[in-house]
C-alpha positions as CSV (number, residue, x, y, z in Angstrom):
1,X,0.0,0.0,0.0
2,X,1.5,3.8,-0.9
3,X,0.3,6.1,1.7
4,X,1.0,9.6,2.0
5,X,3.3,9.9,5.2
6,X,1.7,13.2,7.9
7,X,3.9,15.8,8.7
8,X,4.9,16.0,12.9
9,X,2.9,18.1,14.2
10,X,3.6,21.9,13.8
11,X,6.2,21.0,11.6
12,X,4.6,22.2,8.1
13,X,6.6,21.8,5.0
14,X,7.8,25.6,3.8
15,X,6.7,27.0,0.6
16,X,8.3,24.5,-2.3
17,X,10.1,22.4,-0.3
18,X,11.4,19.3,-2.2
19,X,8.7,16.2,-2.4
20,X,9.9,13.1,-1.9
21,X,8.9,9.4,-2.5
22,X,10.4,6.9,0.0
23,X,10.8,2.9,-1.8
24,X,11.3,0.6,1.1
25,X,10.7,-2.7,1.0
26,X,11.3,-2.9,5.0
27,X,8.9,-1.1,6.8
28,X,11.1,-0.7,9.4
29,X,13.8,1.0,7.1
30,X,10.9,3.4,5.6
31,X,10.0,4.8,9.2
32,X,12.8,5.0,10.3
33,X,14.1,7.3,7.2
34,X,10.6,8.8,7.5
35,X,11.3,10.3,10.7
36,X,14.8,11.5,10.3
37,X,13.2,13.2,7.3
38,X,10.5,14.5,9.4
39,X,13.3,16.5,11.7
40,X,13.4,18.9,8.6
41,X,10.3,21.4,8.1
42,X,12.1,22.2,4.5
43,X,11.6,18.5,3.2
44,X,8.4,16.8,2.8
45,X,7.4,12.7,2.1
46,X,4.7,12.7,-0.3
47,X,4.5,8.9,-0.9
48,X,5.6,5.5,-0.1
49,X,6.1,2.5,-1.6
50,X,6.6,-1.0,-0.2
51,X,7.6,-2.5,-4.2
52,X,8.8,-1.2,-7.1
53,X,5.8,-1.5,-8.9
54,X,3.9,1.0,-6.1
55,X,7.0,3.4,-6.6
56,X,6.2,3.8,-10.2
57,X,2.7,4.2,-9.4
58,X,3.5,6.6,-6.9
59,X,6.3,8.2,-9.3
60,X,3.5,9.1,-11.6
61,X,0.7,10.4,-9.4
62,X,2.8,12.4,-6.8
63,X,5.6,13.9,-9.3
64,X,8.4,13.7,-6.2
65,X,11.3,16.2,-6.7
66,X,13.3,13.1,-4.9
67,X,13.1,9.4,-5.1
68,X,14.8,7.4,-1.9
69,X,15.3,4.0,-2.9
70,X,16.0,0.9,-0.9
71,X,18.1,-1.2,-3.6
72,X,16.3,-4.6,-2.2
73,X,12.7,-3.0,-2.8
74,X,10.9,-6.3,-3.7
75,X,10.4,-5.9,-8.0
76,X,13.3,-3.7,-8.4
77,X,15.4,-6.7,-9.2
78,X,13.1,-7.2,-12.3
79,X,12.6,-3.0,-13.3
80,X,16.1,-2.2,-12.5
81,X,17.1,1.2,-11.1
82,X,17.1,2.6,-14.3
83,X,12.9,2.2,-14.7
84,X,12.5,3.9,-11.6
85,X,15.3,7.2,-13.1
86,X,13.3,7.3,-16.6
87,X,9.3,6.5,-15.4
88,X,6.9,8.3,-17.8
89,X,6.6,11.8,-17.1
90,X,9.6,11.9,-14.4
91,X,11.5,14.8,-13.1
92,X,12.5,13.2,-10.2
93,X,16.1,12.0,-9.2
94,X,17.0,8.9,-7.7
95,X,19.0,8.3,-4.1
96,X,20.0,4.7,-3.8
97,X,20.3,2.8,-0.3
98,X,22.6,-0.6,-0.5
99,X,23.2,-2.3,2.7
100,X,27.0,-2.2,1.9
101,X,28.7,-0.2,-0.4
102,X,30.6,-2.6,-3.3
103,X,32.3,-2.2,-6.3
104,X,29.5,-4.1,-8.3
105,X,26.6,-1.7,-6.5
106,X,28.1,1.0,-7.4
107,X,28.7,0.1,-11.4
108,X,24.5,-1.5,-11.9
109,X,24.0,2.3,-10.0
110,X,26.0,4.5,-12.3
111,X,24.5,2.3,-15.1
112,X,21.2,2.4,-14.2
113,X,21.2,6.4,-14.0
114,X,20.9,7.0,-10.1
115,X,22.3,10.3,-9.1
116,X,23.2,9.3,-5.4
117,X,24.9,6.0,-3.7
118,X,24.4,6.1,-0.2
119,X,25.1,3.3,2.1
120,X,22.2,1.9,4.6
121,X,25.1,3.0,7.9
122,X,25.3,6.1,7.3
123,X,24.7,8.7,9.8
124,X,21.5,11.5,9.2
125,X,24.4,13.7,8.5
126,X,25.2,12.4,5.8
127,X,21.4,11.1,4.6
128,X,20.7,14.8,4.7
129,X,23.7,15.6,2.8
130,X,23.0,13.1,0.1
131,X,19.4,15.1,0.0
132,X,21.1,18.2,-0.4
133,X,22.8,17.5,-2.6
134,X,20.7,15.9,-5.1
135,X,18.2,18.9,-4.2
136,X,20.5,21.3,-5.5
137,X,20.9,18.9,-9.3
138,X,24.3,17.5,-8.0
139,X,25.7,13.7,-7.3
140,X,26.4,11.8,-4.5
141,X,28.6,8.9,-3.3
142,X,28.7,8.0,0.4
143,X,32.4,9.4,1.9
144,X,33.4,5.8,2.7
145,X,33.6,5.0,-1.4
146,X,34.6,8.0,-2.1
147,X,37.5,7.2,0.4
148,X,38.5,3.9,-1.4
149,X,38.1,5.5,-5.0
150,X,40.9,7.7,-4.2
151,X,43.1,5.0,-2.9
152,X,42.4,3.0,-5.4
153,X,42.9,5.5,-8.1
154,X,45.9,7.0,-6.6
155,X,48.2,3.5,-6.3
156,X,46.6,1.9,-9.6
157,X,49.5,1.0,-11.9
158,X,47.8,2.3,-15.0
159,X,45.9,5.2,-13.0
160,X,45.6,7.9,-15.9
161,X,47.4,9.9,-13.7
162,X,49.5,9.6,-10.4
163,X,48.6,12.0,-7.5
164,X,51.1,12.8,-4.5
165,X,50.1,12.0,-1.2
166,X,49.1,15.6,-0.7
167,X,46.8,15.7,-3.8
168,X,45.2,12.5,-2.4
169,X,44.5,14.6,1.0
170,X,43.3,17.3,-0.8
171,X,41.0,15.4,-3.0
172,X,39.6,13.8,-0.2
173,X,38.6,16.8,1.2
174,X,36.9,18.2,-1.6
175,X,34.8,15.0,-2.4
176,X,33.4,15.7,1.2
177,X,32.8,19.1,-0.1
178,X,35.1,21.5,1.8
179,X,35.9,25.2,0.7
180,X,39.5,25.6,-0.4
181,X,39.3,28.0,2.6
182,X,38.0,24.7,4.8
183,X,40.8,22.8,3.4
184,X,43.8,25.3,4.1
185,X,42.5,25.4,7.6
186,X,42.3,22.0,8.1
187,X,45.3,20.7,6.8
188,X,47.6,24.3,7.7
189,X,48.7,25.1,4.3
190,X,48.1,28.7,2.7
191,X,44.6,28.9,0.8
192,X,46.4,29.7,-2.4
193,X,48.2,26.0,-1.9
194,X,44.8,24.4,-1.9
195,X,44.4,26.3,-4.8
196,X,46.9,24.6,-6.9
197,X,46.5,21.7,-5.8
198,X,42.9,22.0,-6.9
199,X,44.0,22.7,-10.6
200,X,46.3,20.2,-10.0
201,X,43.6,17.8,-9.7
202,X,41.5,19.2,-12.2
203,X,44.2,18.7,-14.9
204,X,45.3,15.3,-14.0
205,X,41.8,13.5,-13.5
206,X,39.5,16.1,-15.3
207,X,37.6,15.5,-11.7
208,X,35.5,18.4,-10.6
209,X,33.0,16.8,-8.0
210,X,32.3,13.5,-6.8
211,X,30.8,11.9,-9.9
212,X,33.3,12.5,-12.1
213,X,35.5,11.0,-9.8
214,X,34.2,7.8,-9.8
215,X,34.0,8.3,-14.1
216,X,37.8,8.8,-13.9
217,X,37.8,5.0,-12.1
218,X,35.8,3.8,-14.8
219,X,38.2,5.1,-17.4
220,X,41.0,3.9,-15.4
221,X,39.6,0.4,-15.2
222,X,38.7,0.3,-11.5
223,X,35.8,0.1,-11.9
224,X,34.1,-1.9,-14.9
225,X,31.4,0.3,-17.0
């Protein structure tokens, strides 16, 4: 059954906050998700969906700015990711939920079209920063990928392109989205230094956020296409 989830009380949406559709084949999993969602006044739940086959329904009679899918949603096996990204009529964008982030998740996601992987541990923190940033038309990958990416891609024999140890700090920091400013101060190197090593970066990977990143991988054969 899709049934539209209640705001907490006194806690009304604001004026065009982003809709979203939550896909959860474990109840438990959807409330939970519900009501971390429910500590924000500027997000509202519209829908939910227990299969895949109530998400599309849902997709098309709700319109959700934002899709949060559990990737064992009973029938998503058979419509794939990518049915739920391109459903008639859609303007929505997908967040994925895996129990454990893998390699071979990550490749069926970025094939299917999703816009976010986020792993099932992660904190609100970064559940709400996934949101965000899918919100605001960018990607997402969950930090501890992200982390493993640039290991992998930094000490990868055929790597396109090897980074110092530095650059490797400094990527990581901006895949979690820190200001150069952040950066300098966290790491105690002049702003300007962050700088360079940001075009550094830029010209070595032709990485400028978090998605092309993990493109980069691809190219580089860590991850298969």
């Amino acid at each position: 059954m899709i049934a539209r989830s209640e705001n907490p009380p006194g806690e009304e949406p604001g004026r065009g906050a982003p809709r979203i559709l939550l896909a959860f084949g474990h109840a438990i999993h959807r409330t939970g998700v519900r009501e971390l969602i429910g500590r924000r006044p500027d997000l509202e739940v519209v829908a939910e969906a227990a299969t895949a086959e109530e998400a599309l329904e849902a997709m098309a009679r709700t319109r959700p700015d934002l899709a949060i899918v559990e990737s064992e949603l009973p029938g998503l096996a058979a419509a794939e990711p990518r049915h739920l990204v391109a459903a008639p009529g859609a303007h929505h964008r997908v967040l994925l939920l895996v129990p454990r982030l893998s390699e071979d998740q990550l490749r069926k996601a970025l094939r299917s079209g999703v816009a976010g992987v986020l792993s099932r541990s992660s904190d609100s923190a970064e559940l709400f920063d996934a949101i965000d940033a899918l919100c605001a038309g960018r990607s997402f990958v969950s930090r501890s990928l992200t982390q493993a990416l640039i290991h992998a891609l930094a000490h990868a024999p055929d790597a396109p392109a090897q980074l110092t140890k530095r650059e490797i700090e400094v990527l990581q920091l901006i895949a979690e989205g820190l200001s150069s400013r952040e950066i300098s101060e966290r790491i105690g190197v002049a702003r300007r230094t962050v700088e360079s090593h940001r075009g550094s970066l830029m010209d070595k990977l032709g990485a400028r956020n978090t998605a092309a990143l993990v493109r980069v991988a691809i190219r580089a054969g860590l991850l298969e296409p």
